[in-house]
C-alpha positions in Angstrom: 187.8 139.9 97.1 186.7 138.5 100.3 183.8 138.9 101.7 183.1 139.3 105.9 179.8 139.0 107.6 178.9 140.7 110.4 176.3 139.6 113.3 173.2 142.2 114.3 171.3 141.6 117.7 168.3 142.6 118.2 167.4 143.3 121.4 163.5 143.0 122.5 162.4 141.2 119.2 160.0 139.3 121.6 158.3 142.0 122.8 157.8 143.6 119.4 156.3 140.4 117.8 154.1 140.3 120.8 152.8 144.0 120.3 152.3 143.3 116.6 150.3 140.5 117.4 148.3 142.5 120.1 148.4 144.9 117.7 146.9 142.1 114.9 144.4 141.0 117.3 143.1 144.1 118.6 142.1 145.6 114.4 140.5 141.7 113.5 138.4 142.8 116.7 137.5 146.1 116.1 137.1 146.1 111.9 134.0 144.7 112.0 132.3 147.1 114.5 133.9 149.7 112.9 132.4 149.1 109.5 129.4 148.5 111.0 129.9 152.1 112.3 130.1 153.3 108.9 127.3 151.8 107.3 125.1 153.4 110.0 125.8 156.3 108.9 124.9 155.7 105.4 121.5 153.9 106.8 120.6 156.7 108.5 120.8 158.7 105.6 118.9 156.3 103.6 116.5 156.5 105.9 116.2 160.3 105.9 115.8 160.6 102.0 113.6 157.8 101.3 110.0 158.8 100.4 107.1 158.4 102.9 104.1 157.0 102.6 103.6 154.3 105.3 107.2 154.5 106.7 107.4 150.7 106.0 110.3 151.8 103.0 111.8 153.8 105.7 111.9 150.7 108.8 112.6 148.6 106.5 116.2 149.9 105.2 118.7 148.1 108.2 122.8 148.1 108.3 123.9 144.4 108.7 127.4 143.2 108.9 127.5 139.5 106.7 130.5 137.2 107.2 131.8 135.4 104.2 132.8 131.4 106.2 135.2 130.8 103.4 137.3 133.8 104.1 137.2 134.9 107.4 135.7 138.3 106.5 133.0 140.6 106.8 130.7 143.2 104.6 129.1 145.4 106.0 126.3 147.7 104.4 123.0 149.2 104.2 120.5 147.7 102.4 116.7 146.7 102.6 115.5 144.3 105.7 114.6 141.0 103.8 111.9 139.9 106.8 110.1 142.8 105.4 110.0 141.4 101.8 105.7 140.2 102.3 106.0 144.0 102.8 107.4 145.3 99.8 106.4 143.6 97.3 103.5 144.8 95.6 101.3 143.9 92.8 100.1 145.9 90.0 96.4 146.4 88.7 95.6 143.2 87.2 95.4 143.1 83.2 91.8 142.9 81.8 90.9 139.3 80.3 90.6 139.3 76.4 88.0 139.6 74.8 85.9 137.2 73.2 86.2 138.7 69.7 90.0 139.8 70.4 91.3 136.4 71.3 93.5 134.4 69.4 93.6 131.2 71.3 91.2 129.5 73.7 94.2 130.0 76.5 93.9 133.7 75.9 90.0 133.7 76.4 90.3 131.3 79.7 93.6 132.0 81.6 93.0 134.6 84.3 94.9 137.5 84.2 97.7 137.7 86.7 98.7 141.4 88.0 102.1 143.0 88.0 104.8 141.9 90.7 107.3 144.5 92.1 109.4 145.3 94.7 108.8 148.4 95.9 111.8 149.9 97.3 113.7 149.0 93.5 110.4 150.6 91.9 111.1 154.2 94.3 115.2 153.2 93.8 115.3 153.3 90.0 111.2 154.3 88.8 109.1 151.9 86.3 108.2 152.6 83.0 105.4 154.7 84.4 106.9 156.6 87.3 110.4 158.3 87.4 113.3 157.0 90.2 112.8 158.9 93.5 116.1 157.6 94.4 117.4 157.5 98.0 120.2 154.7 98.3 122.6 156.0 96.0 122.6 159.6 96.7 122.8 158.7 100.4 125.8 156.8 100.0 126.8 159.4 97.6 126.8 161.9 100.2 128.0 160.3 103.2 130.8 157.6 101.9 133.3 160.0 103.6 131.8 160.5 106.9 131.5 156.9 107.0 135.4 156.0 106.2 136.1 158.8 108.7 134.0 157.2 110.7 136.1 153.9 110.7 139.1 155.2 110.4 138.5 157.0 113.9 137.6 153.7 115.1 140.3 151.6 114.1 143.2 154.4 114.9 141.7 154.4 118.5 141.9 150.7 118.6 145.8 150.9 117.3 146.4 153.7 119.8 145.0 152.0 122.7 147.4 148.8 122.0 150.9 149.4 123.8 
């Protein structure tokens, strides 16, 4: 049986490789602002639900976008501001020095008690063994995760749309 080849041409293969790299170029541009988008919306959320008391919790929850070097890509997300950390964390009563008659050691009788740390926005986020969670993170990501991938999906369709 003998086989025959045949010969296709493509016409205009240039200028489709060129729009899929314009194409290429325009969505590496626009991801990152586009998920940026998106985690605003869950910020603002945040930011809406979380308990206040000073409104430090509430300044204090930012959307950042964080490139990872190694692979050329980008996170973006809400989360706490960590040049607010002197901020939030807290300490605890301190714990009363032993007594004379209840101590054990000579280190128990002389080392000075040293309060509690903790970070406040975790303590409000999940509770402490003396206060129940008054969470606000989850349940604002909870409620808004779609509105934020419609949010980038508008984005980047516009950005793939505009490209011709």
């Amino acid at each position: 049986m003998a086989t025959t080849r045949r010969t296709i041409k493509v016409d205009g293969i240039e200028g489709l490789e060129k729009n899929l790299n314009n194409i290429q170029d325009k969505i590496s541009a626009v991801l990152a602002p586009a998920a940026k988008a998106g985690a605003d919306i869950i910020r603002d959320e945040a930011r809406r639900r979380a308990p206040i008391m000073t409104g430090n919790l509430r300044r204090g929850i930012i959307s950042q976008i964080t490139w990872d070097k190694g692979k050329s890509a980008a996170f973006a997300g809400a989360g706490m501001d960590k040049s607010m950390n002197e901020t939030f964390v807290k300490f605890g009563q301190p714990q009363k020095r032993a007594k004379l008659s209840e101590a054990k050691t000579l280190k128990q009788l002389v080392k000075a008690p040293t309060p509690k740390r903790y970070y406040y926005p975790s303590a409000q986020e999940y509770g402490t063994k003396n206060m129940p969670a008054n969470s606000f993170m989850r349940p604002a990501f909870d409620s808004k995760k779609n509105a934020a991938r419609n949010e980038i999906k508008k984005i980047v369709t516009a950005a793939i749309k505009g490209v011709r």
